[in-house]
N, C-alpha and C positions, 0 to 999 in steps of 0.2 A: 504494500500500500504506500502510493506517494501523497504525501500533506503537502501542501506548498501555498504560499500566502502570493497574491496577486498585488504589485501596487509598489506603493512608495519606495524609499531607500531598501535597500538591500533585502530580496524577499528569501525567508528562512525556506528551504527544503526539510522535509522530513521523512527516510525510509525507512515504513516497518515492516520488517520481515522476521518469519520465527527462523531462518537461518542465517549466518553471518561464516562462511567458511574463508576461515582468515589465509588461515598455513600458518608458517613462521615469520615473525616481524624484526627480526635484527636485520638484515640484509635490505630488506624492501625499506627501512628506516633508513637506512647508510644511503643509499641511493636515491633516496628521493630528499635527503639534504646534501646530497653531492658530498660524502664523505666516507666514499669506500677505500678511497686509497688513501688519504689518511688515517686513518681506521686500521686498514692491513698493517701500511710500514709502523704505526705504534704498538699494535700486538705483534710483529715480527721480530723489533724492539725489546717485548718482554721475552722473546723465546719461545713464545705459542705461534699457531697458526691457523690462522682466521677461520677457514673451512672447517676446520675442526670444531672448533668453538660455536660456529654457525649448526653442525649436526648435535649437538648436544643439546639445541632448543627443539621443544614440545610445537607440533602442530595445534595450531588452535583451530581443533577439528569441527567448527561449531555448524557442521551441513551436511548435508547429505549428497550435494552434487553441482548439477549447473547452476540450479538455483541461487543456494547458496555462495557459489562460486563468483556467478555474475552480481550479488550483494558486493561482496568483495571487491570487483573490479568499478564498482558504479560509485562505491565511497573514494576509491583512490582517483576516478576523475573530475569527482566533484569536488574535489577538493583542488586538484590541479587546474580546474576549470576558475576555483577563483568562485566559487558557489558558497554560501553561507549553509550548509546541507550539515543532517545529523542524520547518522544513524541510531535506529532504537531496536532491539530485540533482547532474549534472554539468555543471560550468564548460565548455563549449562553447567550442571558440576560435572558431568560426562558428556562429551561428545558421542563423533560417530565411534563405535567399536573397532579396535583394534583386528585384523584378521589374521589369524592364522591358520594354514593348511596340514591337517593332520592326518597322514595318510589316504590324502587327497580330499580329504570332506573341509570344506569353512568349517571353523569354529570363533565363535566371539569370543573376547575380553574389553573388560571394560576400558575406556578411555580415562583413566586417572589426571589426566591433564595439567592440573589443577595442582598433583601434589609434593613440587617443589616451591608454590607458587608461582604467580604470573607479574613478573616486574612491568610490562608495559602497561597496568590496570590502575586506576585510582578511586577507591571506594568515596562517593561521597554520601556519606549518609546523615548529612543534612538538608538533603534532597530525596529522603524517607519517605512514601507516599501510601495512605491505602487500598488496598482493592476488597469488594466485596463481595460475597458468596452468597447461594441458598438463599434463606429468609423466606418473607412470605410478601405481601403488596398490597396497601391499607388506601383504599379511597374513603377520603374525607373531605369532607368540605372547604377547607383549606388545600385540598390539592391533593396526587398521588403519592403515598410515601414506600420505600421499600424498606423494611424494618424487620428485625432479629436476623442480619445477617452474621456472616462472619467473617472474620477481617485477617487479610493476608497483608504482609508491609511487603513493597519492593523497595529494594532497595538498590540503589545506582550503582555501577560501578565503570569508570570513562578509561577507553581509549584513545589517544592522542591518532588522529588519520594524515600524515604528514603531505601536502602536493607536492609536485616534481621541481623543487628549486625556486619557491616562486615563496616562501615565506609565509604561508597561509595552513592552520592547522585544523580539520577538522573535529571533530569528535564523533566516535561510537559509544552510545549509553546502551548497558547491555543492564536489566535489571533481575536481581537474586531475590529468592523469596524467603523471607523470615515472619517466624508465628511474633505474635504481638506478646506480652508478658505474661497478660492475661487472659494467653489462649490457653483453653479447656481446664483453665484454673478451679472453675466451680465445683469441679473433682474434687480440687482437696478437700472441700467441706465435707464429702463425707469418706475420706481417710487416705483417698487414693493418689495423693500427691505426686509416688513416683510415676503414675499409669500418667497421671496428667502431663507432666513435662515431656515425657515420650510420646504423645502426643504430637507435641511441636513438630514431628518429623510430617505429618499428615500435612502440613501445610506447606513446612517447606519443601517436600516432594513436588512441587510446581516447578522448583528449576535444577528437578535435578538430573533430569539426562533428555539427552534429544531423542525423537522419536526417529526410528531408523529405516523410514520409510522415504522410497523417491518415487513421486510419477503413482501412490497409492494412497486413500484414504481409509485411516484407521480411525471409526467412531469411536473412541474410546474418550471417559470422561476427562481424564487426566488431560487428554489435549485440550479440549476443548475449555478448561481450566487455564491451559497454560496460552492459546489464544486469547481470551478473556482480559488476563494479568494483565500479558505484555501491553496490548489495546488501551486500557482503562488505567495505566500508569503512565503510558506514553500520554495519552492527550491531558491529563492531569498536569502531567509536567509542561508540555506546548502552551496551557491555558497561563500555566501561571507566570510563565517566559514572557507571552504577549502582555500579560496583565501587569506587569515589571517594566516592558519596553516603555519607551515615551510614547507608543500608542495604545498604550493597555490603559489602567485604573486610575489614573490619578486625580481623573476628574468622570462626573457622569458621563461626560460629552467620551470622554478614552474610552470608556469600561460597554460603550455601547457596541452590541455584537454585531452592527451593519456593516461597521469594519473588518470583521474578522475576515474573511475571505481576502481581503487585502494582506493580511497578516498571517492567520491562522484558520483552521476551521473547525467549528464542534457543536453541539448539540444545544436548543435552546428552544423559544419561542421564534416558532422560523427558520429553525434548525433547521427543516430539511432541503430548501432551496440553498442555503448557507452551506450546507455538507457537500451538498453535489456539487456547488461550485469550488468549493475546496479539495478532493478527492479524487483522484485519479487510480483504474485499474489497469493493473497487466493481467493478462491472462497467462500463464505459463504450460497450459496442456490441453488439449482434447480427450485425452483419454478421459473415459467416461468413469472408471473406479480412482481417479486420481482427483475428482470434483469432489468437495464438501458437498454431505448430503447428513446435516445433522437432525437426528428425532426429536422431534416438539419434547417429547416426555422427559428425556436428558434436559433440555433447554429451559425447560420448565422448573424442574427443580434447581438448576444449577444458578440459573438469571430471569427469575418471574417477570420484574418489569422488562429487559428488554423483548421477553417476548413478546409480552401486549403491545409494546412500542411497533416490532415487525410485524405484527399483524395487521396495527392501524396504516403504516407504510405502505403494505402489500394492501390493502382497502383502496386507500388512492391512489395507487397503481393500476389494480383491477379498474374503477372508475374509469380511467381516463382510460385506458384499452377500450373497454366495454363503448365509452363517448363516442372512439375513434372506429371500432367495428361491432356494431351494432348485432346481434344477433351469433358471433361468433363466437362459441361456448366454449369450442377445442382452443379457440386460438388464448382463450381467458386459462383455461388448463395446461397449456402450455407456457404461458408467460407466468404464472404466478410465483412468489416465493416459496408458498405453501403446497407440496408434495403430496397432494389426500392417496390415500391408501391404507395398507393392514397395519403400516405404520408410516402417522404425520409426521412427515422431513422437512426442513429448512433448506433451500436448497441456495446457498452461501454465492454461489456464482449470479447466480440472480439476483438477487441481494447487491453486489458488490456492482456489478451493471446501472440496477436503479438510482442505485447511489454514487453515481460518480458523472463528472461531465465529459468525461474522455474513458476509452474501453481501449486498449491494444493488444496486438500480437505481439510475437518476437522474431518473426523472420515476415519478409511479404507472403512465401505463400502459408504461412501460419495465420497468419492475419485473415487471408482470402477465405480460411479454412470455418474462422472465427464467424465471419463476415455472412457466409455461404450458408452455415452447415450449424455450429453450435447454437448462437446467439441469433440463428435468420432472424426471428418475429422481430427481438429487440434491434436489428437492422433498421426493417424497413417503418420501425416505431421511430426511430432517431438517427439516419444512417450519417448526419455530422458526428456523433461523438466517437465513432469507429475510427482508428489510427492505428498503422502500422509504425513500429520501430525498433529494426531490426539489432539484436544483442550485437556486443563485441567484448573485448578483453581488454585489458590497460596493457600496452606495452612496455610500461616500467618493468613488471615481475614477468610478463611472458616472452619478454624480447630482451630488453637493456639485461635484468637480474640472471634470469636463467641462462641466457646464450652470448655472455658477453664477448666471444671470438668473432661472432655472423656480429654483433652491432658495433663492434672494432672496423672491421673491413664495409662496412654500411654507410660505416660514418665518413671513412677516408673516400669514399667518393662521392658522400652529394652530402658531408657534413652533418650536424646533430637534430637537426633543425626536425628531423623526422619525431624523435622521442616523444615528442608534444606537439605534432602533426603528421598522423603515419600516412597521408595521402603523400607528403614528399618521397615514397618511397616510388611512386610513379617514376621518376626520377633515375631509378634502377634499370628502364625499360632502354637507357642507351648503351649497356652493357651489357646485353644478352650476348653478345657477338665478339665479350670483350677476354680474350684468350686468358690474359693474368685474371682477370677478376672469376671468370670460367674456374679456374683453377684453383682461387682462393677458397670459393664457396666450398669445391668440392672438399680443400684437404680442411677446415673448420667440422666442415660436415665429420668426415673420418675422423679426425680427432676427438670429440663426442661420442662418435660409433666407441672409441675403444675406452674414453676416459668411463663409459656406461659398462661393456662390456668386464670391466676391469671392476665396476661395484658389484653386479650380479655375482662373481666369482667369488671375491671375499664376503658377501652379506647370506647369498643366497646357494652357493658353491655351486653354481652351474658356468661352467665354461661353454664358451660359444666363439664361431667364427667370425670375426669383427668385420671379413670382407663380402659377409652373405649379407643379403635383401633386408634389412631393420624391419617387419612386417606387425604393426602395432595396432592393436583395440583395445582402449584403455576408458572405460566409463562403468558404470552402474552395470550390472548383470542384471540383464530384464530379455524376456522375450522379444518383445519388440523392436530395441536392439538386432537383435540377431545375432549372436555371438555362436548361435548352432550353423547358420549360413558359413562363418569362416571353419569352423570346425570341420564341417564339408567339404569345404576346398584342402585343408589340413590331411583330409584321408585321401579323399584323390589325389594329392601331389603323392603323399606316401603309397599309396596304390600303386602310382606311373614307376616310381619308383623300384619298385619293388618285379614291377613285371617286366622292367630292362634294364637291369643296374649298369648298364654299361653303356648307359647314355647320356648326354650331357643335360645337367639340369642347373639351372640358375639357382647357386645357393638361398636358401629362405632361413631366417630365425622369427619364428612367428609369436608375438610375445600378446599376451593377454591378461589382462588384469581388471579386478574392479569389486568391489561387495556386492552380496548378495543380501536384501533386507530377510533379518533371522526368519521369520514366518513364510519367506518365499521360497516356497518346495519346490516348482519348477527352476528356480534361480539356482538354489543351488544343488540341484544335480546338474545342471549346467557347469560347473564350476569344478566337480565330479567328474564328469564327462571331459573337460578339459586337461584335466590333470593325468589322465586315463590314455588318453591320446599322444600324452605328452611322454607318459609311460612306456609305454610300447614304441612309438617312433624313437625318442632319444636313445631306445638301448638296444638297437636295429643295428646291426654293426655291416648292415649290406647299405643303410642309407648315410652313414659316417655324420659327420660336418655338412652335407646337402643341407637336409633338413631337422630344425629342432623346432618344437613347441613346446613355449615356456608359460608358466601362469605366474604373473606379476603380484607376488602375495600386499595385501595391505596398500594395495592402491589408496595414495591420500594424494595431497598437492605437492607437498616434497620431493614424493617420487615425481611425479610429472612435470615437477623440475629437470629432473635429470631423462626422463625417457623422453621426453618432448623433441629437445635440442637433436637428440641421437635418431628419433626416425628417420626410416625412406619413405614408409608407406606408411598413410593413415587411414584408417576402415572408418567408413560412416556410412554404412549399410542399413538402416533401419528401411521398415517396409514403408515407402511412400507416404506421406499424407498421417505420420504418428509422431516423427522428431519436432517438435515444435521448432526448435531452431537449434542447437546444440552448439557448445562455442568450443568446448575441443577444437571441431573440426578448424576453427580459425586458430588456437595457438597453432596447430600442426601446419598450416600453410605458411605463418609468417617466421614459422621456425625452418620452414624448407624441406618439410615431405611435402609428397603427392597424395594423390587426395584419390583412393576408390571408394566410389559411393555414389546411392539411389539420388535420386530429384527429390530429397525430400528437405525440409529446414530450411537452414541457412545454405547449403552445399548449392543448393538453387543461386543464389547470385555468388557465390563465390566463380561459378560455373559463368556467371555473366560478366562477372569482371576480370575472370582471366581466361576469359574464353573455353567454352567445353571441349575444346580439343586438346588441353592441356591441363585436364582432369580424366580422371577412367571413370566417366558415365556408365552405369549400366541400368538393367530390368525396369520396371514399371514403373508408368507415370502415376499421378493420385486416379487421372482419369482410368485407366486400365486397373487400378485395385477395385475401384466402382463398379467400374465392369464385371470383372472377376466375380465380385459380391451379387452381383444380379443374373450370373447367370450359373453360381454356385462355385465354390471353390474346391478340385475333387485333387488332394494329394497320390493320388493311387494311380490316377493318370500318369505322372510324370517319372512315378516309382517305377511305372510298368514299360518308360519311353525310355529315360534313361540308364543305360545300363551301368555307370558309374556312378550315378545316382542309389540307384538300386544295391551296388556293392557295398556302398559305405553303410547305408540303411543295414544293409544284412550284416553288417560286421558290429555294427552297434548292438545290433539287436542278438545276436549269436553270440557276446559274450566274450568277440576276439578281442574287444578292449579292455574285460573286466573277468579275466578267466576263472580268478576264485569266488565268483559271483555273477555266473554267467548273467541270469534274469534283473541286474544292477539298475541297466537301462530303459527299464519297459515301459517305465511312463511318459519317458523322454520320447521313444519312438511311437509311443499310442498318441502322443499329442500331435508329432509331426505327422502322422496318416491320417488322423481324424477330427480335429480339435484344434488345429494351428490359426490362430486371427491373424495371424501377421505371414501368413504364408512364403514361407522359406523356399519351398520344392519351385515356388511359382519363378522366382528370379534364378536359382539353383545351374541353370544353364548359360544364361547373361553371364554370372557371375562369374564363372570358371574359364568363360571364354576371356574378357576382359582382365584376368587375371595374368589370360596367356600374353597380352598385350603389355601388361607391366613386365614381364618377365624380359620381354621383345627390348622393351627401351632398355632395359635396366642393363643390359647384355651391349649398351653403347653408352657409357656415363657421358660422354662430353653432351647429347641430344638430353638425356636425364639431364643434367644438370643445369644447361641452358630452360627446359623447363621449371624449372626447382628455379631462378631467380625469376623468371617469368611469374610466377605464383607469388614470391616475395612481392616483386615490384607492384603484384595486384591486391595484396589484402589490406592496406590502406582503408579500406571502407568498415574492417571490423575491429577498428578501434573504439572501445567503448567513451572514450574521449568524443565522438559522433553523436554515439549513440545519447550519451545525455546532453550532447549538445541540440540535439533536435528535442529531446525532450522539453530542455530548458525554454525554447522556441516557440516549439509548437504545441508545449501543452500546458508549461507552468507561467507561460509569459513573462521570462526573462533573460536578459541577455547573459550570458557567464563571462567573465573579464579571466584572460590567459594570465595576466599578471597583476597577484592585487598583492600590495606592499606594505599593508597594513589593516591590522584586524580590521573584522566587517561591524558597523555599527549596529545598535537594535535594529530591527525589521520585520518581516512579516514572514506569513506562514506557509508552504503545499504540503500538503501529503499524498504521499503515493502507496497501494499495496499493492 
């Protein structure tokens, strides 16, 4: 959610989001106050050494993925933009869960994160606030009251968000929940003192671990608790910000709420024109189990008045539908907030639509999809407030931090000027043809290949060919995804392999990594399945060094530090019309892989700005899954075309990958025959063909690599530094200053979710 205040001097940004996936902040601090190499040569100085000292800090895992990820990169350019912006969400005493691979199955451990402490944090808990629970909701004649609640404190605690050199600091308020003194005190009167203080823990279980779910919605109360907090401590604090500024209370004329959209936005007499003008949504998915769908009966007990509140909302909602289509009953049942069925849902997407003056996507055709397909009624009800704006990444941490060899050689020909405007990398396109520069990229690239190849071997004791294909998918383990499509390809190279070893094959190391949310049983025999694969090919001693399949335990951002820079190849294979927009796929092109992957997300303009013939395009368009869908989708067909297709199937399924457990697989392959939404078998031949095409260039690095700066000089467009520029623009109405030299004065409000 973005808050953002319209108007005068300097308009405050506000994003809340329940996830904030930091990583690590010493390094990404040093560099964005221009003091890494002073920094180095003074611990070189004491006889330490920097990297080292940099691997000894805790990820601040506080996300579960893109999401969270793109939190991250939208604080670090809004602050670089020179934007008066605040982060708000919640201090996590656990993050995401650690992963470990135990005999090839995940297993979690908890994210302790927390327990050396966190030196970049600054508790203020004089900005102590309450949130309220339960109770019941008393109409009186003086008005509604909500009463015998119970009272949870948050409490603050700031991270400094430092911009790119430009002297401008923002802040992340990340808020901890603590019981009040005299929570469930009244125990003691009748004796149970210790039971009461243990207690406490009931309340502050609000912030004590992140829910480990991406792209799925878990009813559970506890979230819906810890949604509640963050929300109802954030605007708490927003109000009393404005009401402090010189346009807040000082006088009746300040304290009047017609201003607040100018400043701030929140709930009042009028409140709801006031919200919508203040509020802005993103949309982050279509998947239809990834949408909030919360039960009146939960919402009920947990926040009586707001649910009277949403219902009276959804009244004049309905209303004015009903005004505008008169006689339309489905279409009143389709737009409402309210879900009637065996059980009354809330249906949060709706909700956040009504309430807001701007709706977007995160890629165009994610947007198109929003436009079309989720949201149509509320379309063609308001089709201005619909906007696309597609994600991107901050180039501080995913270019300058991570691959500082590629923005060495970057800079020495078109200067720095990029770092805080990566469209100068266009700039790049007069050197495609440029033999030294040709040559730099590539040997930057190798050196990555091996300074990576050289971590897996001491961290992970897998040795690998540093001159074979880098072939990487490195995200969330989800179906839709498709991590079983590479798997595919995985066994038919080993297949080809295997039935002519004495033929030349373009080395591969096929590296794969990512969690699996604990509850997702297809996820992780996925994950199973991979390690199984990787089982059997690595210890093949007829496929040597050709081919290895590696599974990248505990995929977090650290690692994708270091596997980023070192790809060739990066997979963004999901099935057409389900990746919302994915920004992977952008570190990996401005870090210089290639790109194999469907028309789906962002991979769509990435495809338009450095032309599709310098990506490996493959299978279905959204148009042809639609297809597919209406004329039935039949895996058995292609099982019974393919006969490579067919072998890996049979090998899955027979137990060649899991011999002391032959039946290991069967749900895996009952899904892919009968069951698959996101149809695998359907691209399966696309993909393998295309495949052959990477191998084809790859087998001439000077054409490889002339592509590989080609791709550089075009991702310019997925700088998230854009992306909240257009924000600032086109949604919150304000300009962002590159260089502000001195703190931002009081000012006003947006919020965005």
């Amino acid at each position: 959610l973005w808050i953002s205040c319209l108007a005068l001097p300097p308009q405050r940004i506000y994003y809340l989001s329940l996830e904030f996936y930091m990583g690590r902040t010493l390094q990404n601090t040093m560099v964005n106050l221009g003091l890494q190499n002073a920094c180095d040569e003074a611990i070189y100085q004491l006889g330490l050494d920097l990297e080292e000292l940099e691997e000894i800090e805790e990820d601040a895992g506080l996300g579960n993925g893109g999401l969270g990820r793109l939190a991250a990169c939208f604080l670090d350019s809004m602050a670089t933009l020179g934007l008066a912006a605040y982060g708000y969400g919640i201090r996590y005493e656990f993050g995401i869960f650690n992963q470990k691979i135990v005999d090839g199955w995940q297993v979690e451990e908890a994210d302790d994160w927390l327990r050396y402490g966190n030196p970049w944090e600054k508790a203020r808990p004089e900005y102590m606030l309450p949130v309220h629970f339960y109770g019941r909701v008393d109409h009186t004649p003086e008005g509604v009251k909500w009463v015998d609640t119970q009272v949870v404190l948050a409490m603050p605690y700031d991270t400094p968000v430092p911009g790119y050199k430009n002297n401008t600091v923002n802040t992340m308020r990340l808020w901890s929940a603590k019981a009040p003194n005299d929570f469930n005190l009244q125990e003691f009167n009748v004796g149970d003192y210790i039971e009461a203080v243990l207690d406490r823990n009931l309340a502050e279980n609000i912030s004590r671990v992140l829910y480990p779910n991406d792209n799925f919605f878990e009813g559970k109360e506890l979230r819906l608790k810890q949604e509640y907090f963050v929300v109802a401590a954030t605007l708490q604090d927003i109000i009393r910000r404005f009401k402090s500024s010189k346009f807040g209370c000082r006088d009746p004329v300040r304290t009047c709420f017609e201003t607040f959209p100018d400043k701030v936005s929140l709930w009042a007499e009028r409140a709801w024109e006031i919200t919508k003008r203040t509020c802005a949504y993103t949309n982050h998915t279509v998947l239809p189990e990834a949408l909030e769908r919360w039960p009146v009966s939960m919402f009920e007990k947990l926040l009586p008045r707001h649910l009277e509140i949403i219902y009276a909302l959804n009244q004049m909602h309905l209303d004015r539908v009903a005004a505008l289509y008169p006689g339309d009953i489905d279409r009143l049942r389709r737009m409402s907030v309210i879900e009637e069925g065996d059980c009354k849902r809330i249906n949060m997407a709706h909700l956040c639509v009504i309430g807001s003056h701007a709706v977007n996507g995160v890629a165009r055709i994610h947007s198109d999809i929003v436009k079309n397909s989720v949201f149509k009624d509320f379309y063609e009800l308001e089709p201005e407030k619909f906007q696309n704006k597609t994600n991107g990444i901050t180039p501080r941490r995913w270019l300058l931090l991570c691959n500082p060899g590629l923005a060495d050689i970057i800079a020495e020909k078109i200067g720095e000027g990029f770092i805080t405007d990566l469209s100068q990398l266009k700039k790049l396109l007069d050197f495609i043809n440029n033999e030294t520069f040709i040559r730099d990229v590539a040997k930057v690239k190798q050196e990555n290949k091996l300074k990576f190849a050289a971590y897996l071997e001491e961290h992970y004791k897998v040795k690998i060919n540093p001159s074979s294909m880098f072939d990487v998918q490195v995200k969330r383990i989800h179906e839709y995804k498709r991590q079983l499509l590479n798997c595919l390809h995985a066994i038919t190279l080993y297949n080809r392999i295997r039935s002519d070893p004495s033929k030349s094959f373009v080395p591969r190391t096929i590296m794969i990594g990512g969690k699996a949310a604990p509850g997702y049983h297809m996820a992780k025999m996925i994950i199973k399945l991979i390690t199984s694969i990787g089982e059997v090919i690595n210890n093949d001693p007829y496929v040597g060094d050709r081919l290895k399949v590696i599974f990248l335990e505990n995929y977090r951002v650290s690692l994708a530090e270091k596997v980023i820079p070192a790809a060739d190849l990066s997979q963004q294979i999901s099935t057409a019309g389900t990746e919302a927009s994915g920004t992977g796929n952008m570190k990996f092109m401005v870090n210089g892989a290639l790109t194999i992957g469907t028309m789906d997300g962002a991979n769509v303009e990435m495809a338009e700005e450095a032309d599709e013939e310098n990506l490996f395009i493959f299978g279905m368009r959204v148009e042809d899954v639609e297809a597919l869908d209406r004329q039935g989708y039949n895996a058995q067909e292609y099982y019974e075309r393919l006969p490579e297709l067919r072998q890996a199937i049979d090998q899955i399924s027979s137990g060649f990958f899991s011999p002391r457990d032959p039946g290991c697989f069967r749900d895996v392959v009952n899904m892919l025959m009968y069951h698959d939404r996101f149809k695998v078998f359907a691209d399966y031949e696309a993909y393998i063909k295309c495949q052959g095409q990477v191998d084809q260039l790859f087998m001439n690095p000077r054409e490889w690599t002339k592509k590989v700066i080609r791709n550089i000089a075009c991702s310019g467009k997925f700088s998230s530094d854009r992306t909240i520029m257009e924000y600032a623009q086109e949604i919150w109405g304000v300009e962002p200053s590159l260089c502000r030299n001195k703190a931002f004065p009081s000012g006003g409000v947006r919020m965005m979710l």
